[in-house]
PDB file with SEQRES, HELIX, SHEET and CRYST1 records, atoms N, CA, C and O in Angstrom:
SEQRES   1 A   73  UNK UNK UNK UNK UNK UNK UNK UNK UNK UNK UNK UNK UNK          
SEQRES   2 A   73  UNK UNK UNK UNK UNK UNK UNK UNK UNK UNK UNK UNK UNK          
SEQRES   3 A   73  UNK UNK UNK UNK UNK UNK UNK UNK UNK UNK UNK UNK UNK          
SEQRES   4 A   73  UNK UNK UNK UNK UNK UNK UNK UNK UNK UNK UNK UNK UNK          
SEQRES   5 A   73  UNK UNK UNK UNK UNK UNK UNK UNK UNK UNK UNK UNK UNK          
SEQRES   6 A   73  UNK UNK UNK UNK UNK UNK UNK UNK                              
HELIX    1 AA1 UNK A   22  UNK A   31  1                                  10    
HELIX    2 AA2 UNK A   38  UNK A   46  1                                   9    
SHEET    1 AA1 3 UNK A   5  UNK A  11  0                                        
SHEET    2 AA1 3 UNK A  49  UNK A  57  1                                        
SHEET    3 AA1 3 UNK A  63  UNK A  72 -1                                        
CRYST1    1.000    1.000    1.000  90.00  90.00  90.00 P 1           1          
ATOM      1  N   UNK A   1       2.553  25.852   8.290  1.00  0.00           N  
ATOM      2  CA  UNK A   1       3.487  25.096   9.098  1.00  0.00           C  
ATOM      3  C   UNK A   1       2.813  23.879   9.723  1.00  0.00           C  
ATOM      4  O   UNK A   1       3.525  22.930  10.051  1.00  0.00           O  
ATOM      5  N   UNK A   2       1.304  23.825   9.941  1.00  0.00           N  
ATOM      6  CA  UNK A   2       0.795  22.819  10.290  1.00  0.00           C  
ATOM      7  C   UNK A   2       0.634  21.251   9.289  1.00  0.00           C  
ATOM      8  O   UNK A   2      -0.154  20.357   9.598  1.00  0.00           O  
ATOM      9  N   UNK A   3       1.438  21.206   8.239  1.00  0.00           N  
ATOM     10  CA  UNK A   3       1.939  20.529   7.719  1.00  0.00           C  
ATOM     11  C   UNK A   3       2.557  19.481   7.745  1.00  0.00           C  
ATOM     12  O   UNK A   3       2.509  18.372   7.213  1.00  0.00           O  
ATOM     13  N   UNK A   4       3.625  20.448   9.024  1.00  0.00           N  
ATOM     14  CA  UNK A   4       4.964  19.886   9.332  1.00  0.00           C  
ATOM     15  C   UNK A   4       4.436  19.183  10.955  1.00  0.00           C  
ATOM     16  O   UNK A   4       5.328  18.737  11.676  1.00  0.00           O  
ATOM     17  N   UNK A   5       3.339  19.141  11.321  1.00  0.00           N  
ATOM     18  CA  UNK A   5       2.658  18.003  12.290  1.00  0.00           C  
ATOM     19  C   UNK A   5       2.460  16.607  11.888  1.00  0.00           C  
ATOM     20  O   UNK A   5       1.805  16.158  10.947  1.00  0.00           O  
ATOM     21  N   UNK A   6       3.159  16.004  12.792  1.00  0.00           N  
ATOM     22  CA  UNK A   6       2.657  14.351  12.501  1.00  0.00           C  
ATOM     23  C   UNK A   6       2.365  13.858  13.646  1.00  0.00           C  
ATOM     24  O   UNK A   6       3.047  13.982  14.663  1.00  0.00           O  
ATOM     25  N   UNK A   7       1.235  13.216  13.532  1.00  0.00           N  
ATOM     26  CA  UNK A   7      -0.132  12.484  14.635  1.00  0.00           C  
ATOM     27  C   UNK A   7       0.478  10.812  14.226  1.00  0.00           C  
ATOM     28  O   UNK A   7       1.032  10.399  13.207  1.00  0.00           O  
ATOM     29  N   UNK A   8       0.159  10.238  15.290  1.00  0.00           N  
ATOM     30  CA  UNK A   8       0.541   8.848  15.799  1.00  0.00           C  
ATOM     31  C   UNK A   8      -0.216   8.376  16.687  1.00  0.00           C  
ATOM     32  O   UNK A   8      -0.632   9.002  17.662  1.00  0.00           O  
ATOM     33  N   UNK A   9      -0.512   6.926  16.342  1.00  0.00           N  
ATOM     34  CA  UNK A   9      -1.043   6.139  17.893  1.00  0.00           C  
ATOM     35  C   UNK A   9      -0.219   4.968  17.641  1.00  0.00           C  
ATOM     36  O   UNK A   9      -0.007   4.184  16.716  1.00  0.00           O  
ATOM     37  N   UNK A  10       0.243   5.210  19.101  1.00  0.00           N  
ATOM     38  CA  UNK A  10       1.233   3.878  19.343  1.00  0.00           C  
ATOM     39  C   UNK A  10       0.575   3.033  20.509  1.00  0.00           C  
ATOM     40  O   UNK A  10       0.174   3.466  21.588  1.00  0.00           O  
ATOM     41  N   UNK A  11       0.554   1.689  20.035  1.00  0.00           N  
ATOM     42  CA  UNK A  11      -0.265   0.852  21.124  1.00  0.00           C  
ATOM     43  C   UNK A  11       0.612  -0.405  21.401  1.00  0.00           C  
ATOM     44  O   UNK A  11       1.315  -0.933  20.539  1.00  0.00           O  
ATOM     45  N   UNK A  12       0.503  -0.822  22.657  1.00  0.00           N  
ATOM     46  CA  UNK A  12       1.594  -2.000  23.114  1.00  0.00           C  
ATOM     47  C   UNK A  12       1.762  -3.275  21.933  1.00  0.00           C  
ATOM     48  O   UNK A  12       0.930  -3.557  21.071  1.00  0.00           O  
ATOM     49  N   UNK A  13       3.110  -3.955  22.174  1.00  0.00           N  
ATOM     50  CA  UNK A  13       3.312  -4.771  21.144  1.00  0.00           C  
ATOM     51  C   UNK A  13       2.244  -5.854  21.154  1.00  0.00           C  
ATOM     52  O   UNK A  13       2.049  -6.529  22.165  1.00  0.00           O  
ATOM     53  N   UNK A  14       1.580  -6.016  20.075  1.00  0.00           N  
ATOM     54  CA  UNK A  14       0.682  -7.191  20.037  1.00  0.00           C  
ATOM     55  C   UNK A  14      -0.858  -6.861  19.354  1.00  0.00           C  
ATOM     56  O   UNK A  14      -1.518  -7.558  18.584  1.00  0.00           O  
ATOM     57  N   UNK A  15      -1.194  -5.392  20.001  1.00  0.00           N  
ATOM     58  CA  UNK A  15      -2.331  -5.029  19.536  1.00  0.00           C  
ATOM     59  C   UNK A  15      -2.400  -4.588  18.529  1.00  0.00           C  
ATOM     60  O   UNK A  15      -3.555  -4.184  18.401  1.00  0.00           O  
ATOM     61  N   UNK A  16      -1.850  -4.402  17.682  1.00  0.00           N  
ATOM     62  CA  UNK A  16      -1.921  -4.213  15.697  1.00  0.00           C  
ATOM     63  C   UNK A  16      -2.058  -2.576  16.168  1.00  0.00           C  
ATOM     64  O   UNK A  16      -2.260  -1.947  17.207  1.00  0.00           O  
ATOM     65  N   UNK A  17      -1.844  -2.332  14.894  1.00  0.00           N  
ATOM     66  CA  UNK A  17      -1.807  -0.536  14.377  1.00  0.00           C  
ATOM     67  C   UNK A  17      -3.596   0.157  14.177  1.00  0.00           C  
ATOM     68  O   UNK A  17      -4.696  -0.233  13.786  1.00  0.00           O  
ATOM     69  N   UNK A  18      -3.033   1.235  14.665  1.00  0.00           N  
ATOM     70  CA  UNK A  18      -4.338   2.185  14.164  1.00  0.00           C  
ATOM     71  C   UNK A  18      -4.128   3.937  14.338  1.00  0.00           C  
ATOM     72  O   UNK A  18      -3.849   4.677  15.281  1.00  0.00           O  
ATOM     73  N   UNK A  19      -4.368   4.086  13.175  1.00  0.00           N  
ATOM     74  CA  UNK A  19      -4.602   5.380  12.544  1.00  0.00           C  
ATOM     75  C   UNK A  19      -5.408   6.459  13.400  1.00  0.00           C  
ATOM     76  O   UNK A  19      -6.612   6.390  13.152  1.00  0.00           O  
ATOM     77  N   UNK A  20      -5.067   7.466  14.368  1.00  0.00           N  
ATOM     78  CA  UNK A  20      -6.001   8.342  14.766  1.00  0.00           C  
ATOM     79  C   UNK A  20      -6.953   8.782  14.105  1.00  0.00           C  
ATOM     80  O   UNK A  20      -6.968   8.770  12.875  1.00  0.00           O  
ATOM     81  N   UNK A  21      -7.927   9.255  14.866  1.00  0.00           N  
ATOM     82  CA  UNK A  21      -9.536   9.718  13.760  1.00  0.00           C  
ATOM     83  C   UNK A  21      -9.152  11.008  13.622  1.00  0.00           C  
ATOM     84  O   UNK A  21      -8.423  11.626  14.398  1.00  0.00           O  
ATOM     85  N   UNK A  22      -9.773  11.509  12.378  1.00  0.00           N  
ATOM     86  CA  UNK A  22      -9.706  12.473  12.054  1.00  0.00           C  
ATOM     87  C   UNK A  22      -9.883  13.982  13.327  1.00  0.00           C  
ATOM     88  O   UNK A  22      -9.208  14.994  13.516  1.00  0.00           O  
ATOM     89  N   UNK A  23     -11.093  13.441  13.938  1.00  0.00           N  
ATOM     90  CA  UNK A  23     -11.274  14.919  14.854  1.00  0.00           C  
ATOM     91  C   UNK A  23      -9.710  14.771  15.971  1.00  0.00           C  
ATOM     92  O   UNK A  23      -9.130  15.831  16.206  1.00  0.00           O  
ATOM     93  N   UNK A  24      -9.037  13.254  16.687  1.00  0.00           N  
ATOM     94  CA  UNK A  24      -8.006  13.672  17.176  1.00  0.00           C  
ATOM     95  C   UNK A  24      -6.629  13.761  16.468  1.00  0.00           C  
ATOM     96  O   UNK A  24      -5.562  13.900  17.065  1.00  0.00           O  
ATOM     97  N   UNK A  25      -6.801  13.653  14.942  1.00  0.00           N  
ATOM     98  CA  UNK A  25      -5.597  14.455  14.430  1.00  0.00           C  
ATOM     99  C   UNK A  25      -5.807  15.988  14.839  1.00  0.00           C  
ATOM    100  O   UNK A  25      -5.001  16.790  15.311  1.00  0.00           O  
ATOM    101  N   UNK A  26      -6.946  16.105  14.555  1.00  0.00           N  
ATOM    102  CA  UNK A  26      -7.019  17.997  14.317  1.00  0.00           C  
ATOM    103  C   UNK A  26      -7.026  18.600  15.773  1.00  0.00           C  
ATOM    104  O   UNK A  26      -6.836  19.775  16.088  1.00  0.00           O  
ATOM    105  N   UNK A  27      -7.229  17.763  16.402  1.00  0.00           N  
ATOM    106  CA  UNK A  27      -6.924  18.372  18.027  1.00  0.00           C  
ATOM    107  C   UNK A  27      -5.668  18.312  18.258  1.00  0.00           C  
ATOM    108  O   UNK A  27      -5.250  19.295  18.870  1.00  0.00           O  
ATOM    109  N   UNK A  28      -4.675  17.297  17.925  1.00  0.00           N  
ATOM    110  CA  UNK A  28      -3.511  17.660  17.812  1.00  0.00           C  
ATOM    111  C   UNK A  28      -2.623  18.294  16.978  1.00  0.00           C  
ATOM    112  O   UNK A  28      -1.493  18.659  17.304  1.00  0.00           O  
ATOM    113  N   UNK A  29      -3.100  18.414  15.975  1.00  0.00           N  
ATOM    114  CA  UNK A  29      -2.563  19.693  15.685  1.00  0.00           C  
ATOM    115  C   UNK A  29      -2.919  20.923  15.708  1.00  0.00           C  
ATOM    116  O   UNK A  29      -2.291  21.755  15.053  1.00  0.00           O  
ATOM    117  N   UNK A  30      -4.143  21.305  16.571  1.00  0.00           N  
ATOM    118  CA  UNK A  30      -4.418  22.380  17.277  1.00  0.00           C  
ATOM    119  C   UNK A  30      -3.413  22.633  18.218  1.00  0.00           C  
ATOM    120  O   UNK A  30      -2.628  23.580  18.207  1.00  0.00           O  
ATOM    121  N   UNK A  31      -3.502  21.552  19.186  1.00  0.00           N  
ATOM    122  CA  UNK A  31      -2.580  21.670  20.124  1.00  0.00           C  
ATOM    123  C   UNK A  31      -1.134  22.144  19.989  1.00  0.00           C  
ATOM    124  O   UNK A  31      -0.606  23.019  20.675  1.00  0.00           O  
ATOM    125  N   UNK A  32      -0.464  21.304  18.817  1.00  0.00           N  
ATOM    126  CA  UNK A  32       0.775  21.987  18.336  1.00  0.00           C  
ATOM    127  C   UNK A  32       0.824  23.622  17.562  1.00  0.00           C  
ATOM    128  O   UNK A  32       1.892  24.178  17.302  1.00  0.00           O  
ATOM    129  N   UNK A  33      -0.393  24.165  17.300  1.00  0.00           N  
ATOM    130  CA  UNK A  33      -0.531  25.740  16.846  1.00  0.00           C  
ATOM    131  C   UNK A  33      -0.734  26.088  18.732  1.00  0.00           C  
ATOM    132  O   UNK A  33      -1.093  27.259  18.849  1.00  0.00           O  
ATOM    133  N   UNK A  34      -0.640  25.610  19.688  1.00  0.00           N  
ATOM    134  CA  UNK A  34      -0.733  26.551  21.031  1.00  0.00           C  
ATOM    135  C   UNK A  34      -0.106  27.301  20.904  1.00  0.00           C  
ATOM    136  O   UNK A  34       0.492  27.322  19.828  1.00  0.00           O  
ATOM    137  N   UNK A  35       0.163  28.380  21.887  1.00  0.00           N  
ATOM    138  CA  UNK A  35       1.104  29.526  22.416  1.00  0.00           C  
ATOM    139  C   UNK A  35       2.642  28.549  23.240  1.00  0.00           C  
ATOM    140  O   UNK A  35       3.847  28.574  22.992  1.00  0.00           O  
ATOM    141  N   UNK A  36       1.731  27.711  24.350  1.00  0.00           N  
ATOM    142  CA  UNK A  36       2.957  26.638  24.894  1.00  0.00           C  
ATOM    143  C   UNK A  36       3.667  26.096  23.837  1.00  0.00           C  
ATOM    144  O   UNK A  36       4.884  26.195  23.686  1.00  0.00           O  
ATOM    145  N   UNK A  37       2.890  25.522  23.107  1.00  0.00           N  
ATOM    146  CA  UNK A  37       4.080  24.462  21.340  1.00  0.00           C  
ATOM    147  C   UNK A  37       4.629  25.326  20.633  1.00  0.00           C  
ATOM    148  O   UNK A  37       5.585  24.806  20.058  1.00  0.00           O  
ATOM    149  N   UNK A  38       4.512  26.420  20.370  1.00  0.00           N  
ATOM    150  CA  UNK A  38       4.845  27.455  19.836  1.00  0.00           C  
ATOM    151  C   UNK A  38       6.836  27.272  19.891  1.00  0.00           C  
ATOM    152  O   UNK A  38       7.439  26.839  18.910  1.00  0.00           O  
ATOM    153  N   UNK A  39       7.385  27.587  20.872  1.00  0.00           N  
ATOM    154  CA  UNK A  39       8.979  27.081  20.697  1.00  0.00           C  
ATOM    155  C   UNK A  39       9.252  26.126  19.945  1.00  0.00           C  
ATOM    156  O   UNK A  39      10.046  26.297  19.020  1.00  0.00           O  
ATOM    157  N   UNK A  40       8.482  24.552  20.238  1.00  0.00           N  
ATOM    158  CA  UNK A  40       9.106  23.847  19.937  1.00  0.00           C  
ATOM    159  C   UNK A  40       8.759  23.191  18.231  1.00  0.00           C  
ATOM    160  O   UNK A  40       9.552  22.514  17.577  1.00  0.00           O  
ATOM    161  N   UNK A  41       7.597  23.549  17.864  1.00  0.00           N  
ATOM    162  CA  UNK A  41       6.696  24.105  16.457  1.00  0.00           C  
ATOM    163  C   UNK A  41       8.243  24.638  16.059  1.00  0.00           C  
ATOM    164  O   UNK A  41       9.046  23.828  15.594  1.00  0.00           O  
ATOM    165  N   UNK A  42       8.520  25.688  16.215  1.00  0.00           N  
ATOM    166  CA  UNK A  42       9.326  26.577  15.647  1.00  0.00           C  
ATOM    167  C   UNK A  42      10.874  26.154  15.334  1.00  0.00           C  
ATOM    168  O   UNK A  42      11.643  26.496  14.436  1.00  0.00           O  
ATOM    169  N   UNK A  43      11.010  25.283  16.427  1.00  0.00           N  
ATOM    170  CA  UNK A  43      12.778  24.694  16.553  1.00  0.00           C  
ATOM    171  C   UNK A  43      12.303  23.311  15.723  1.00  0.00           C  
ATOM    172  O   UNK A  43      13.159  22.592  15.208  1.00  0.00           O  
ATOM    173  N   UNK A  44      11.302  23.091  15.659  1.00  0.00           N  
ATOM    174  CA  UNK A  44      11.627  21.758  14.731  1.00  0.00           C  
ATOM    175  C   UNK A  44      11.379  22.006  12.900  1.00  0.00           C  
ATOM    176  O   UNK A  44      11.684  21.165  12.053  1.00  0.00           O  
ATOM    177  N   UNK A  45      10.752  23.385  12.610  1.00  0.00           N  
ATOM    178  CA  UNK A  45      10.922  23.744  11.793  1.00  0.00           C  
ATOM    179  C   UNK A  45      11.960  24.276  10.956  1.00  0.00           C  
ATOM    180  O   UNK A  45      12.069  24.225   9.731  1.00  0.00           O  
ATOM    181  N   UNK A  46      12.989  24.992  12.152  1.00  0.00           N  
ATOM    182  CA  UNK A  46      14.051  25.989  11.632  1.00  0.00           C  
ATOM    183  C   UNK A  46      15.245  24.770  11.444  1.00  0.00           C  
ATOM    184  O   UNK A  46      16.170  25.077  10.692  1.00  0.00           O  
ATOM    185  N   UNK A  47      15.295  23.283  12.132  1.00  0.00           N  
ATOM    186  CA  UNK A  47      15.660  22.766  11.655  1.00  0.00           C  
ATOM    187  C   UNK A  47      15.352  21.630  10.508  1.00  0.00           C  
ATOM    188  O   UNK A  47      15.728  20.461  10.590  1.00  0.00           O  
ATOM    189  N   UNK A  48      14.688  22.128   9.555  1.00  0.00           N  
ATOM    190  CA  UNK A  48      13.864  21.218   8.948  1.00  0.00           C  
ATOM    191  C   UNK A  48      13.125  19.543   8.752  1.00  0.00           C  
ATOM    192  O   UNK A  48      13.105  18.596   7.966  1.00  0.00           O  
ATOM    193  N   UNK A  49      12.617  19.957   9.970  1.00  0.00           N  
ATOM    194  CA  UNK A  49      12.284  18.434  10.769  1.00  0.00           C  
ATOM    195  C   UNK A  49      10.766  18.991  11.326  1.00  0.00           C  
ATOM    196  O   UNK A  49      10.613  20.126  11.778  1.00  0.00           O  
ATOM    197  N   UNK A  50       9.869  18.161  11.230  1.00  0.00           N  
ATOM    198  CA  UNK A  50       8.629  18.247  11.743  1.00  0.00           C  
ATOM    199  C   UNK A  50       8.634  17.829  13.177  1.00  0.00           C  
ATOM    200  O   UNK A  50       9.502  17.241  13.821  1.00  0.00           O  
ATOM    201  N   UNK A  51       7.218  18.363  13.591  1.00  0.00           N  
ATOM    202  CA  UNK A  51       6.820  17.889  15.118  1.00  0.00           C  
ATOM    203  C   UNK A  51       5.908  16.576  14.845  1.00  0.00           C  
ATOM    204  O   UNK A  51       4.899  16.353  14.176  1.00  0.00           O  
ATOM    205  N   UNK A  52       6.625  15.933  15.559  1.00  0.00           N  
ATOM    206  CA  UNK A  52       6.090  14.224  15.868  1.00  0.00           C  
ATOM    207  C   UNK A  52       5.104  14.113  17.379  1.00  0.00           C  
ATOM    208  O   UNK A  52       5.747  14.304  18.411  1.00  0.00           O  
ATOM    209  N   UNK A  53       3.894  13.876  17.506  1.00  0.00           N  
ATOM    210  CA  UNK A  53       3.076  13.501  18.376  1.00  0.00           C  
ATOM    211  C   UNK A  53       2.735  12.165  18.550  1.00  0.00           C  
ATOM    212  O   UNK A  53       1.913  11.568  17.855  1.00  0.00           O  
ATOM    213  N   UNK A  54       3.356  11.701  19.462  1.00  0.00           N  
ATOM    214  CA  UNK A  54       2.960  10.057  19.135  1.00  0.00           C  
ATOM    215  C   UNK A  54       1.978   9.848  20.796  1.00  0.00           C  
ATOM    216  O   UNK A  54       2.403   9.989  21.943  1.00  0.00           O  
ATOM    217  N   UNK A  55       0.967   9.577  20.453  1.00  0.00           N  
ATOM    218  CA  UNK A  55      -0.179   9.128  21.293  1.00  0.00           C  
ATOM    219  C   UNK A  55       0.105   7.577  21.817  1.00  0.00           C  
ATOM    220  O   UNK A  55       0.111   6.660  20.996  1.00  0.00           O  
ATOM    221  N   UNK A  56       0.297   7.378  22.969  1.00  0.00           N  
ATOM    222  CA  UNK A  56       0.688   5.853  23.472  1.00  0.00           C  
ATOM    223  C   UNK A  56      -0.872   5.477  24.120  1.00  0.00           C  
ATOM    224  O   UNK A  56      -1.587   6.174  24.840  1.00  0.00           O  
ATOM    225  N   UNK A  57      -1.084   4.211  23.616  1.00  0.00           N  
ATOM    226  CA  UNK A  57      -2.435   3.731  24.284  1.00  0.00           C  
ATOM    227  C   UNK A  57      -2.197   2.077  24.819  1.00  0.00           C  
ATOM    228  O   UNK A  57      -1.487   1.236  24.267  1.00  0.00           O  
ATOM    229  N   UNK A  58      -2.956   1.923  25.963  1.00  0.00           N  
ATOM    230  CA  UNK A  58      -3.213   0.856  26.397  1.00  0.00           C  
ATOM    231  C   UNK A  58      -3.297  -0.445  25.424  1.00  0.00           C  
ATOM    232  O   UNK A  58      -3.396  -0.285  24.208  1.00  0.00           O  
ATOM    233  N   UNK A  59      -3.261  -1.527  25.911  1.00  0.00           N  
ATOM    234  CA  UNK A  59      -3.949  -2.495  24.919  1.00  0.00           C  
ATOM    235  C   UNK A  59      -5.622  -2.539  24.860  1.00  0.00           C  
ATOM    236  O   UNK A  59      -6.047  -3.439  24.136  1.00  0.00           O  
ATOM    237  N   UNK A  60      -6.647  -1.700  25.514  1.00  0.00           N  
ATOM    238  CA  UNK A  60      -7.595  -1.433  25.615  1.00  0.00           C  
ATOM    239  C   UNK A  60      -8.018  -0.188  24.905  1.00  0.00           C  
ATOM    240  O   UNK A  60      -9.172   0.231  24.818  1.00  0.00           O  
ATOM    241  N   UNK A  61      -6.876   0.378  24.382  1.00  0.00           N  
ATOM    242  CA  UNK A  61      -6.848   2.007  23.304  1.00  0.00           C  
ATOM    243  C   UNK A  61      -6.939   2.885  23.973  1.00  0.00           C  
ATOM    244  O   UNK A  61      -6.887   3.972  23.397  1.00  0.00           O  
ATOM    245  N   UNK A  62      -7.113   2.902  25.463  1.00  0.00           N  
ATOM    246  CA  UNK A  62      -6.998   4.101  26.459  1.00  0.00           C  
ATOM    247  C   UNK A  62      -5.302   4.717  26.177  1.00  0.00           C  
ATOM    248  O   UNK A  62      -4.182   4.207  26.176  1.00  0.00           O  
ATOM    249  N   UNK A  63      -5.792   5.898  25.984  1.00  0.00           N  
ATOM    250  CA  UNK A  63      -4.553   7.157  26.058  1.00  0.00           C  
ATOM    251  C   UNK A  63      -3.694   6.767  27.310  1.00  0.00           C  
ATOM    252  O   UNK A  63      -4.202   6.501  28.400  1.00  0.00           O  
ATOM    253  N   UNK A  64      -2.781   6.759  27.138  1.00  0.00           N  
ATOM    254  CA  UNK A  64      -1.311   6.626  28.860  1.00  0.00           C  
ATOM    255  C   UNK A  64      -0.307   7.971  28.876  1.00  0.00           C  
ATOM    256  O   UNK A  64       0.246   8.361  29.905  1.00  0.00           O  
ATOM    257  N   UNK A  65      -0.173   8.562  27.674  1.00  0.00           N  
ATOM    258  CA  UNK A  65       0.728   9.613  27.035  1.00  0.00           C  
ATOM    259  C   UNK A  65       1.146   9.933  25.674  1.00  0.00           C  
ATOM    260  O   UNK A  65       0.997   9.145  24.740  1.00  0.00           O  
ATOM    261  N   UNK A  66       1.664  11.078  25.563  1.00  0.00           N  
ATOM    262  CA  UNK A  66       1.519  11.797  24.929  1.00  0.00           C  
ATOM    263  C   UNK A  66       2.628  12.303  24.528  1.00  0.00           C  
ATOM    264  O   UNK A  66       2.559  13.518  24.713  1.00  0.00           O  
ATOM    265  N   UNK A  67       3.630  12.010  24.069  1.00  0.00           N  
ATOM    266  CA  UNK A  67       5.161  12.244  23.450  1.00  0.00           C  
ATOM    267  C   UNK A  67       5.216  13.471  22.531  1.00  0.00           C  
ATOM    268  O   UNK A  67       4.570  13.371  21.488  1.00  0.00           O  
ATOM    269  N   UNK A  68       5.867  14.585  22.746  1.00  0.00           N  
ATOM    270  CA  UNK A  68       6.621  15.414  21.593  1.00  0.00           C  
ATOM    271  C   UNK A  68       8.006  15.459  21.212  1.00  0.00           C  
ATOM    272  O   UNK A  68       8.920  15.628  22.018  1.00  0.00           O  
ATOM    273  N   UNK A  69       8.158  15.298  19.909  1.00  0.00           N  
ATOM    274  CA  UNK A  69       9.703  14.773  19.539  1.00  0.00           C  
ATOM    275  C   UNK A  69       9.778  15.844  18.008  1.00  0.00           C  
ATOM    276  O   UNK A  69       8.929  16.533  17.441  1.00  0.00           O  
ATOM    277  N   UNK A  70      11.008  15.600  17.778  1.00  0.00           N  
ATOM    278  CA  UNK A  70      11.182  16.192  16.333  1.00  0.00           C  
ATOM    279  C   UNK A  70      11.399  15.082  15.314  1.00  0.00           C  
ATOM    280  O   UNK A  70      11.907  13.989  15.563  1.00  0.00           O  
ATOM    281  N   UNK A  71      11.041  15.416  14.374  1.00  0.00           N  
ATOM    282  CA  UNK A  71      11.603  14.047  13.392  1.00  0.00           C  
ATOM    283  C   UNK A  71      11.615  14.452  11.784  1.00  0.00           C  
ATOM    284  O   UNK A  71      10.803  15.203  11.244  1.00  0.00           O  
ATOM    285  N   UNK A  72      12.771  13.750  11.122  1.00  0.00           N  
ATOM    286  CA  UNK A  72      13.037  14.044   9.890  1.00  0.00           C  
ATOM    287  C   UNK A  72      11.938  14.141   8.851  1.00  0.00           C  
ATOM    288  O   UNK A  72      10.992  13.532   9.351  1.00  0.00           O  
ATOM    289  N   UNK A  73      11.659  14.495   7.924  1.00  0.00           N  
ATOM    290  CA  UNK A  73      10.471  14.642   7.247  1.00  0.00           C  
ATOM    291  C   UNK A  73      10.698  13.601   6.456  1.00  0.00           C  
ATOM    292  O   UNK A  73       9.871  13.282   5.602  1.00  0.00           O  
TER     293      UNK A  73                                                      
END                                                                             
């Protein structure tokens, strides 16, 4: 089911795109195998829609938050 995880970094308009590193994909989708993510892991599966993590960063790449959403595959 950890499959059905999708990792994101979203950074303010202007500062171009970038791809999380590998070790904080896998922390987030650790995070989404928790006991807490566990419901919502599960409701975005049973409706066949993955869990979306979108990481919001500064224009400096500092972390601000941390979004969980469902989203179509």
């Amino acid at each position: 089911m950890m499959d059905r995880v999708i990792v994101r970094m979203r950074r303010s308009s202007g500062a171009g795109r970038k791809m999380p590193s590998a070790a904080l994909n896998q922390a987030m989708v650790s995070l989404a195998n928790s006991h807490e993510m566990q419901p919502l892991l599960f409701e975005a599966n049973a409706e066949g829609k993955a869990l979306a993590i979108d990481i919001y960063q500064s224009r400096t790449g500092r972390p601000l938050l941390v979004h969980f959403s469902k989203e179509a595959l």
